[in-house]
TIVO-2410 file (N, C-alpha, C; in nm, 3 decimals):
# residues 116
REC num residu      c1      c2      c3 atome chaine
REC   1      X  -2.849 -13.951   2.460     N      A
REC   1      X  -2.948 -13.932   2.566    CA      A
REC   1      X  -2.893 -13.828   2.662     C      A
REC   2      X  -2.969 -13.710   2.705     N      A
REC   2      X  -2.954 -13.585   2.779    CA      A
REC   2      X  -3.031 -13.549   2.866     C      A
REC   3      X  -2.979 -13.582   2.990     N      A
REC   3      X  -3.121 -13.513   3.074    CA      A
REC   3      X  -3.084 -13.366   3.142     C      A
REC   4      X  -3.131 -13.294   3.120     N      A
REC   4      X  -3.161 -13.150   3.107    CA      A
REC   4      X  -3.242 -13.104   3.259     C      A
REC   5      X  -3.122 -13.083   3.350     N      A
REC   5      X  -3.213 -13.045   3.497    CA      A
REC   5      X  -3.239 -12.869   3.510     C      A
REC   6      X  -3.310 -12.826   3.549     N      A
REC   6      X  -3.370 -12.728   3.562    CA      A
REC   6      X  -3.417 -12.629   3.707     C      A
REC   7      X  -3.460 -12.563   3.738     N      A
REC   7      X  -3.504 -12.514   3.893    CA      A
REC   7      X  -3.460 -12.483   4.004     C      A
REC   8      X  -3.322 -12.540   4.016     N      A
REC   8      X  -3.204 -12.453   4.102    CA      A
REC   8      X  -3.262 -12.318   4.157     C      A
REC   9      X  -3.137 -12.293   4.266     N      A
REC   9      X  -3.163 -12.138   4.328    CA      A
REC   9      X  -3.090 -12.117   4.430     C      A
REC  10      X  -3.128 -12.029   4.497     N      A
REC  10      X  -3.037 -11.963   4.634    CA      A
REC  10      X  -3.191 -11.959   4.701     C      A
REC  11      X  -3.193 -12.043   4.856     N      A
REC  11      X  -3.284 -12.043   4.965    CA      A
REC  11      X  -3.244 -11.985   5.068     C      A
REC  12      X  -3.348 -11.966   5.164     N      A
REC  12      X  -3.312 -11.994   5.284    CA      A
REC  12      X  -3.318 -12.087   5.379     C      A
REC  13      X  -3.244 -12.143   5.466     N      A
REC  13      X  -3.219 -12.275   5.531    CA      A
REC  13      X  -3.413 -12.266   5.593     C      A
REC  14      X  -3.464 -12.369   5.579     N      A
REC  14      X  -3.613 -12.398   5.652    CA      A
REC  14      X  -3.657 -12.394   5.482     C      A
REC  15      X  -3.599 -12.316   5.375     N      A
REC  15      X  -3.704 -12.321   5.253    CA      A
REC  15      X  -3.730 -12.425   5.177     C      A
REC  16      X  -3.818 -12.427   5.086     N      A
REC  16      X  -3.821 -12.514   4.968    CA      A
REC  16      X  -3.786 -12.506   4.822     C      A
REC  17      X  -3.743 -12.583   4.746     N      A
REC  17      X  -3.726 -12.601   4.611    CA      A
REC  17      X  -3.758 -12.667   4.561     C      A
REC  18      X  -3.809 -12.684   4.425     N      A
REC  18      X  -3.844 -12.813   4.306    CA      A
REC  18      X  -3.725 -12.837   4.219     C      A
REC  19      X  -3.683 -12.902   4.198     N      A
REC  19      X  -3.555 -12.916   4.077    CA      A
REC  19      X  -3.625 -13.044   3.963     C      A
REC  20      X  -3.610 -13.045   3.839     N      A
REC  20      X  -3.715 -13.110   3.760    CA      A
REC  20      X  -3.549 -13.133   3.650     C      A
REC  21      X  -3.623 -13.241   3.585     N      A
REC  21      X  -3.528 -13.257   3.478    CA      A
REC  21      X  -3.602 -13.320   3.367     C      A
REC  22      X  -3.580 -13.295   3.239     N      A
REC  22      X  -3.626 -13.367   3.108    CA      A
REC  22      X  -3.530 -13.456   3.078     C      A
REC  23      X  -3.571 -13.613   2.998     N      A
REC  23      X  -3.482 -13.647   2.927    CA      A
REC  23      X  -3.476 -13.664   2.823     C      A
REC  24      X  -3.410 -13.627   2.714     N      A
REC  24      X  -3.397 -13.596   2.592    CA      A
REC  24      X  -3.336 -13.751   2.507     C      A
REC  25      X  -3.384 -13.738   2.383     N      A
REC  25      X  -3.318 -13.863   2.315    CA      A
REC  25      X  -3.332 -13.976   2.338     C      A
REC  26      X  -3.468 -14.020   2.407     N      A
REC  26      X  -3.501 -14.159   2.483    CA      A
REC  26      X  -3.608 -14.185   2.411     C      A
REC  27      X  -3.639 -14.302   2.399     N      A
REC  27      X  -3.820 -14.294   2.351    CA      A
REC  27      X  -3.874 -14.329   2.498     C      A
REC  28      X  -4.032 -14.297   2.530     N      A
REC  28      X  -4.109 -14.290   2.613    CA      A
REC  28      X  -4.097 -14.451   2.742     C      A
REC  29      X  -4.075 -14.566   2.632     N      A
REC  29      X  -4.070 -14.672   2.704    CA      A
REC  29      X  -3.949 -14.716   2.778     C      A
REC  30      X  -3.858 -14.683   2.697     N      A
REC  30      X  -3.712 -14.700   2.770    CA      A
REC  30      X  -3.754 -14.599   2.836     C      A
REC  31      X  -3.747 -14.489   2.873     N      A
REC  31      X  -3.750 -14.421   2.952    CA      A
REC  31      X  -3.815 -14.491   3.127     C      A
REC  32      X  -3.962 -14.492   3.068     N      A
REC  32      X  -4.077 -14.560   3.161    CA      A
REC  32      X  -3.973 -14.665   3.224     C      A
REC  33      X  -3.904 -14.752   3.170     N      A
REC  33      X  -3.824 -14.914   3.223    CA      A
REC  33      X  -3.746 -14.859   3.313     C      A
REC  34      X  -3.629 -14.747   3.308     N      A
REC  34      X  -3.560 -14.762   3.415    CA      A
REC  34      X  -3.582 -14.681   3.534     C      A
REC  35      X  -3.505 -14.730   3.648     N      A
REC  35      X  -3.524 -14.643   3.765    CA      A
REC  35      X  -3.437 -14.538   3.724     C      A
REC  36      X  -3.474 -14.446   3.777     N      A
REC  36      X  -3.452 -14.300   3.738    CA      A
REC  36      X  -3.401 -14.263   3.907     C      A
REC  37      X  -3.298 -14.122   3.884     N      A
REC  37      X  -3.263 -14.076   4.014    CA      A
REC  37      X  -3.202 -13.950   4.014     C      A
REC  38      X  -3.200 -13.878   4.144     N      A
REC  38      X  -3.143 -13.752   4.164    CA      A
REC  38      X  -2.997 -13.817   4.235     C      A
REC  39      X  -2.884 -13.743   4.185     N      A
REC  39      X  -2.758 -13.743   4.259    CA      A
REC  39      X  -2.692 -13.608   4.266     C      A
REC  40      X  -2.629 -13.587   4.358     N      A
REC  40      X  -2.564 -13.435   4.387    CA      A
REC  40      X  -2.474 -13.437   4.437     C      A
REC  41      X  -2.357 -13.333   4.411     N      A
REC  41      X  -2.199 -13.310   4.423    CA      A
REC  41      X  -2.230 -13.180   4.470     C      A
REC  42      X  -2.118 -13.224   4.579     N      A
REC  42      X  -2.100 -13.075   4.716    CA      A
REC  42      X  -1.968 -13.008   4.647     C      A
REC  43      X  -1.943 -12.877   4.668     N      A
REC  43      X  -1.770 -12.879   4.700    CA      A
REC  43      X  -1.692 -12.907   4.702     C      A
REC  44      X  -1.596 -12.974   4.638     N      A
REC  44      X  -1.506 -13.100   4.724    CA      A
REC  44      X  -1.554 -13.261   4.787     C      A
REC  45      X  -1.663 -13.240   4.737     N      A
REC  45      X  -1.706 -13.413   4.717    CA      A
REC  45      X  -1.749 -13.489   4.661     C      A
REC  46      X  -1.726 -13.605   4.649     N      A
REC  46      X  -1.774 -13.657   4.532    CA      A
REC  46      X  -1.952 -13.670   4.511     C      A
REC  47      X  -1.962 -13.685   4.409     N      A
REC  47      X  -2.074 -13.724   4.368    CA      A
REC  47      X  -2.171 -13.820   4.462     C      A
REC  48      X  -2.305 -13.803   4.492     N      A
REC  48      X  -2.347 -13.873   4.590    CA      A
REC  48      X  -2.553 -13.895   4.550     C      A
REC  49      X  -2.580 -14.022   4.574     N      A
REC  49      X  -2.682 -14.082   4.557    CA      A
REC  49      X  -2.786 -14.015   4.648     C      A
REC  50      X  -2.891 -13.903   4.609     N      A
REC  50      X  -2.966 -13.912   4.673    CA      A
REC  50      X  -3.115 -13.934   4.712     C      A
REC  51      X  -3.192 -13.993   4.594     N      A
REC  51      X  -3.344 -14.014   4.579    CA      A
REC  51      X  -3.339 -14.147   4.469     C      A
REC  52      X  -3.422 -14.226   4.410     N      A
REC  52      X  -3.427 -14.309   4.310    CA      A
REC  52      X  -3.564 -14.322   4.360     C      A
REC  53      X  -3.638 -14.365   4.200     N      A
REC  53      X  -3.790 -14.366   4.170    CA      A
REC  53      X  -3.743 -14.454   4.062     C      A
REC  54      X  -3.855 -14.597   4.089     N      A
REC  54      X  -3.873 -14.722   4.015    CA      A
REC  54      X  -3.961 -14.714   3.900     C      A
REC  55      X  -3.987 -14.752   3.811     N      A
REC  55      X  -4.088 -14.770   3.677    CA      A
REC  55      X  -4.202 -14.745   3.769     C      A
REC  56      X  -4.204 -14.839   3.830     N      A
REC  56      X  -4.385 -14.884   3.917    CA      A
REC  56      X  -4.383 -14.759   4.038     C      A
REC  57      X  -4.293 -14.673   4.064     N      A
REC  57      X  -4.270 -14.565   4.121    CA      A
REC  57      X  -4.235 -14.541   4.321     C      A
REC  58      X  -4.203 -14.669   4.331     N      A
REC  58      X  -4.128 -14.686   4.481    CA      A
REC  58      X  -4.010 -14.636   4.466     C      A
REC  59      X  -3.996 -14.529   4.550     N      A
REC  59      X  -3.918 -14.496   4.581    CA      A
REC  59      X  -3.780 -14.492   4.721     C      A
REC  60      X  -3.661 -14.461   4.698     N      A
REC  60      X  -3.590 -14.483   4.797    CA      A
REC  60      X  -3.450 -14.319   4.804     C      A
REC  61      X  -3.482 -14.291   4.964     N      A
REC  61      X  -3.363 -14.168   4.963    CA      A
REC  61      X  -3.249 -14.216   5.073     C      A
REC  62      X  -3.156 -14.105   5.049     N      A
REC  62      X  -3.039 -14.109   5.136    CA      A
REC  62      X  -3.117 -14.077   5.279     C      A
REC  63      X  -3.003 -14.117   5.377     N      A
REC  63      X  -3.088 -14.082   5.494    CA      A
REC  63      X  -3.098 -13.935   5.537     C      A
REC  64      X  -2.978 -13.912   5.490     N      A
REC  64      X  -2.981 -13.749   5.489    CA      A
REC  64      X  -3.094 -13.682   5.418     C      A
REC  65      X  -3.116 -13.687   5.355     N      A
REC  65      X  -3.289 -13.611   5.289    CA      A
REC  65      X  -3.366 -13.726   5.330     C      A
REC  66      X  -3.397 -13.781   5.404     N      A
REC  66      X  -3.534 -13.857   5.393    CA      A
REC  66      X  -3.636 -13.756   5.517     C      A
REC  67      X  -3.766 -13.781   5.463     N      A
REC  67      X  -3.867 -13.754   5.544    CA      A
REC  67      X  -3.889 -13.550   5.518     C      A
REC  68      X  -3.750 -13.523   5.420     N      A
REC  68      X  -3.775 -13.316   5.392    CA      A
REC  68      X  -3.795 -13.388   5.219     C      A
REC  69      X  -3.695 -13.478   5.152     N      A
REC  69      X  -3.717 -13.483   4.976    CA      A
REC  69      X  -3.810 -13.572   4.946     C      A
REC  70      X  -3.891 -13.551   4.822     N      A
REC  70      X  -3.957 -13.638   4.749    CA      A
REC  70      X  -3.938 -13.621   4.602     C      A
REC  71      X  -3.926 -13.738   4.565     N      A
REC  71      X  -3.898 -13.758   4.411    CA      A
REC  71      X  -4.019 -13.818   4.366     C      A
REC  72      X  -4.020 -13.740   4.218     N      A
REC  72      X  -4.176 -13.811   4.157    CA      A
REC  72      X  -4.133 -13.810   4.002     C      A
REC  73      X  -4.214 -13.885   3.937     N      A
REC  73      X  -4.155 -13.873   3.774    CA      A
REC  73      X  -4.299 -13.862   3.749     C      A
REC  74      X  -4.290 -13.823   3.593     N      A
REC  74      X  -4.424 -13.806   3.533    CA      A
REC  74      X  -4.318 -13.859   3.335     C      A
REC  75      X  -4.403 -13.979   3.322     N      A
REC  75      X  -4.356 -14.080   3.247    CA      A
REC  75      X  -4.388 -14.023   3.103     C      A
REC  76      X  -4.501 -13.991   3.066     N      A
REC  76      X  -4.534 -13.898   2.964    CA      A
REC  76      X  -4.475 -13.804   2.908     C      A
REC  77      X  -4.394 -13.765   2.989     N      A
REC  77      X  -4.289 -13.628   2.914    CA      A
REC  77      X  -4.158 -13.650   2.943     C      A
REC  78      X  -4.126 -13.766   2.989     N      A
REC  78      X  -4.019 -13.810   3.029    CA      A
REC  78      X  -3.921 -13.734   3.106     C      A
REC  79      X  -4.013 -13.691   3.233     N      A
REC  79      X  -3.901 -13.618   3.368    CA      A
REC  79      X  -3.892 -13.686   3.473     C      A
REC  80      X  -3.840 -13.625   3.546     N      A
REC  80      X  -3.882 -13.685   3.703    CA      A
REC  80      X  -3.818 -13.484   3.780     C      A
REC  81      X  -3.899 -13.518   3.896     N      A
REC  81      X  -3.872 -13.404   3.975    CA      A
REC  81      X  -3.802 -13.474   4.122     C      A
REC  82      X  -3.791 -13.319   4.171     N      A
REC  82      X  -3.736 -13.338   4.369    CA      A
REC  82      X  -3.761 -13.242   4.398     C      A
REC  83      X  -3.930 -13.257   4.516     N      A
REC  83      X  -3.945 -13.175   4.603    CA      A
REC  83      X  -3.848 -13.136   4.720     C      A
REC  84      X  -3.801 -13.010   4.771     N      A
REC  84      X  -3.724 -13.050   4.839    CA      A
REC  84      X  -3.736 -12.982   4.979     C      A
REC  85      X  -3.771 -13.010   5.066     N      A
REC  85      X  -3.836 -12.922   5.174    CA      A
REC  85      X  -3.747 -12.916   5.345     C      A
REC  86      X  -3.758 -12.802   5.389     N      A
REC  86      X  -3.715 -12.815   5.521    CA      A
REC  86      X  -3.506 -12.784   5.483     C      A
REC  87      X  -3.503 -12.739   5.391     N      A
REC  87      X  -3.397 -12.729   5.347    CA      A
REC  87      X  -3.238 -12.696   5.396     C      A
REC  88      X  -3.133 -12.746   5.428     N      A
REC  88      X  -3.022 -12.753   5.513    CA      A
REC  88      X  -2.887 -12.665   5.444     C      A
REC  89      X  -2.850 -12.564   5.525     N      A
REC  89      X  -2.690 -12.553   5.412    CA      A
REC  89      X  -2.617 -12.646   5.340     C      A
REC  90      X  -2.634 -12.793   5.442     N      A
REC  90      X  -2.564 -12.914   5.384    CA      A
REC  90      X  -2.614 -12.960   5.257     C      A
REC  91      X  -2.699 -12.923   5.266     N      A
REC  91      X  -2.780 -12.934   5.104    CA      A
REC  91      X  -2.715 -12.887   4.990     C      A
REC  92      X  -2.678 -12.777   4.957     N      A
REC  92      X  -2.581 -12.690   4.896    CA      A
REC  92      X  -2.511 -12.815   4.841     C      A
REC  93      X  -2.516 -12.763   4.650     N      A
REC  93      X  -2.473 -12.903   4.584    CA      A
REC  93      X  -2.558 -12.871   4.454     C      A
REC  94      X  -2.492 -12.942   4.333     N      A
REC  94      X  -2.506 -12.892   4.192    CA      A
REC  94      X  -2.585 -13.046   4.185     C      A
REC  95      X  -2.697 -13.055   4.134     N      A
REC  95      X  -2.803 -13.146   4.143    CA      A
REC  95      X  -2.819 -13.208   3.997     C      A
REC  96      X  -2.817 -13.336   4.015     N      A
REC  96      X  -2.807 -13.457   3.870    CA      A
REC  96      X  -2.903 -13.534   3.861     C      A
REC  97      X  -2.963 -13.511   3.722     N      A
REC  97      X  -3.079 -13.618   3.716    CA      A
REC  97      X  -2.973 -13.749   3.637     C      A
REC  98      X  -3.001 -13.890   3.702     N      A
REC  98      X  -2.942 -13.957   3.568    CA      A
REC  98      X  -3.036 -14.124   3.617     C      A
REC  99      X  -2.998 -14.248   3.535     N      A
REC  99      X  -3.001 -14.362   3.600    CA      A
REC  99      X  -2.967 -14.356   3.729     C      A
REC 100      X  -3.019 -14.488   3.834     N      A
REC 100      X  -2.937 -14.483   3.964    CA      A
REC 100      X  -2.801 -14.586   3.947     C      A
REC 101      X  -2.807 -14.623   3.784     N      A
REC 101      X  -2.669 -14.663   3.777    CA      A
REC 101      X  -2.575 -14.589   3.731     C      A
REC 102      X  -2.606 -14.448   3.679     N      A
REC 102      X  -2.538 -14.382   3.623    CA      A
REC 102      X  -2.547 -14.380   3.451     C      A
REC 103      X  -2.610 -14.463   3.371     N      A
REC 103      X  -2.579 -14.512   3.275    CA      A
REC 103      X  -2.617 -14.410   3.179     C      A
REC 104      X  -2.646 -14.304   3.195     N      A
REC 104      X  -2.675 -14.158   3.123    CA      A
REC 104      X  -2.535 -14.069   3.080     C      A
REC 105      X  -2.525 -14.012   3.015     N      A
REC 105      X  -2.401 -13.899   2.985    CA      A
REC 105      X  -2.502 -13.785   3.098     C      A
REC 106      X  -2.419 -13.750   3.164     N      A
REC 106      X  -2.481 -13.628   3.229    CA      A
REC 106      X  -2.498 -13.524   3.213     C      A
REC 107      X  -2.563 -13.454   3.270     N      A
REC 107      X  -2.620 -13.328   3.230    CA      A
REC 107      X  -2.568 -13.172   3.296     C      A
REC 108      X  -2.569 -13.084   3.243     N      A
REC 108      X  -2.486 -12.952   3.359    CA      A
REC 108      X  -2.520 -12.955   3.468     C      A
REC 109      X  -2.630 -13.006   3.539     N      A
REC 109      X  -2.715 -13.016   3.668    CA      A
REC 109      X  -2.749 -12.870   3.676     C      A
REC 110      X  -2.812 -12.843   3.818     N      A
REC 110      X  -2.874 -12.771   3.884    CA      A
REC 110      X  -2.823 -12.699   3.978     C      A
REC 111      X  -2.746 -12.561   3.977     N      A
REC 111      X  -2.709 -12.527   4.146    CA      A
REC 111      X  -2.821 -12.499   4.251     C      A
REC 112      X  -2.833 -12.559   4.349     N      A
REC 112      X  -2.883 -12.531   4.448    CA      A
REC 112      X  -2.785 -12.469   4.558     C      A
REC 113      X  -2.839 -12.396   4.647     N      A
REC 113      X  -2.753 -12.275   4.743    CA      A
REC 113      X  -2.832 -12.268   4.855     C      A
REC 114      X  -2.801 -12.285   4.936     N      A
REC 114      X  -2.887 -12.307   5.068    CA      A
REC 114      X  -2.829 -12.231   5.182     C      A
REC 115      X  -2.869 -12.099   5.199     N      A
REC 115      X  -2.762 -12.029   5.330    CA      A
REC 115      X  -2.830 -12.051   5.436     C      A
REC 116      X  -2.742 -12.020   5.540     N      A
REC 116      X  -2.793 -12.004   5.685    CA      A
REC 116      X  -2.834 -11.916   5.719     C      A
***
C-alpha cells in the first residue's frame, strides 16, 4: 500500500495550495474504513500530525492550521486532499498523506515552500 502525494510548490506567505494524494494497493473499502490524514516534517523536526478525516468524514486539525486548512477525501478514487489557505513560512514542510496511525509505508510526500 502507497500513497502517492502530489501538488506541492513555492508560495507566497497569505497564498494558497492544494496538496492531494492517491492511495495505491488498497481496495476501495479498506480504504473508505480508515481515518485517513495529512502529517508534515519541517527541517529539523520531527514528523508532526496535522489534519485527520474520519470514514463518515469529521474531521480534526492541529491548532496551528486550524480555521486556514481543510482536509477532504473523495472515497471513490481513493484520495484525500488539503486545502491550504492563508499560508505561513512556518508552514514550510515536506507533506504526508498516511493513516492517523501511521500504519501506511510512506510515501516521498510533497514539498511545500512558503516564503516571506
Amino acid at each position: 500500500v502507497q500513497p502517492v502525494e502530489a501538488g506541492g510548490g513555492l508560495v507566497q506567505a497569505g497564498g494558497s495550495l492544494r496538496v492531494s494524494c492517491r492511495v495505491s494497493g488498497i481496495i476501495t473499502s479498506e480504504f473508505n474504513s480508515r481515518t485517513m490524514a495529512w502529517h508534515r516534517q519541517a527541517p529539523g523536526k520531527q514528523r508532526e500530525l496535522v489534519a485527520t478525516i474520519t470514514r463518515l468524514g469529521s474531521t480534526n486539525y492541529a491548532d496551528s492550521v486550524k480555521g486556514r486548512f481543510t482536509i477532504f477525501r473523495d472515497n471513490a478514487n481513493k484520495k484525500i486532499h488539503l486545502q491550504m489557505n492563508n499560508l505561513k513560512p512556518e508552514d514550510t514542510a515536506v507533506y504526508y498523506c498516511n493513516t492517523d496511525t501511521r500504519e501506511l509505508t510512506w510515501g516521498q510526500g510533497t514539498q511545500v515552500t512558503v516564503s516571506s
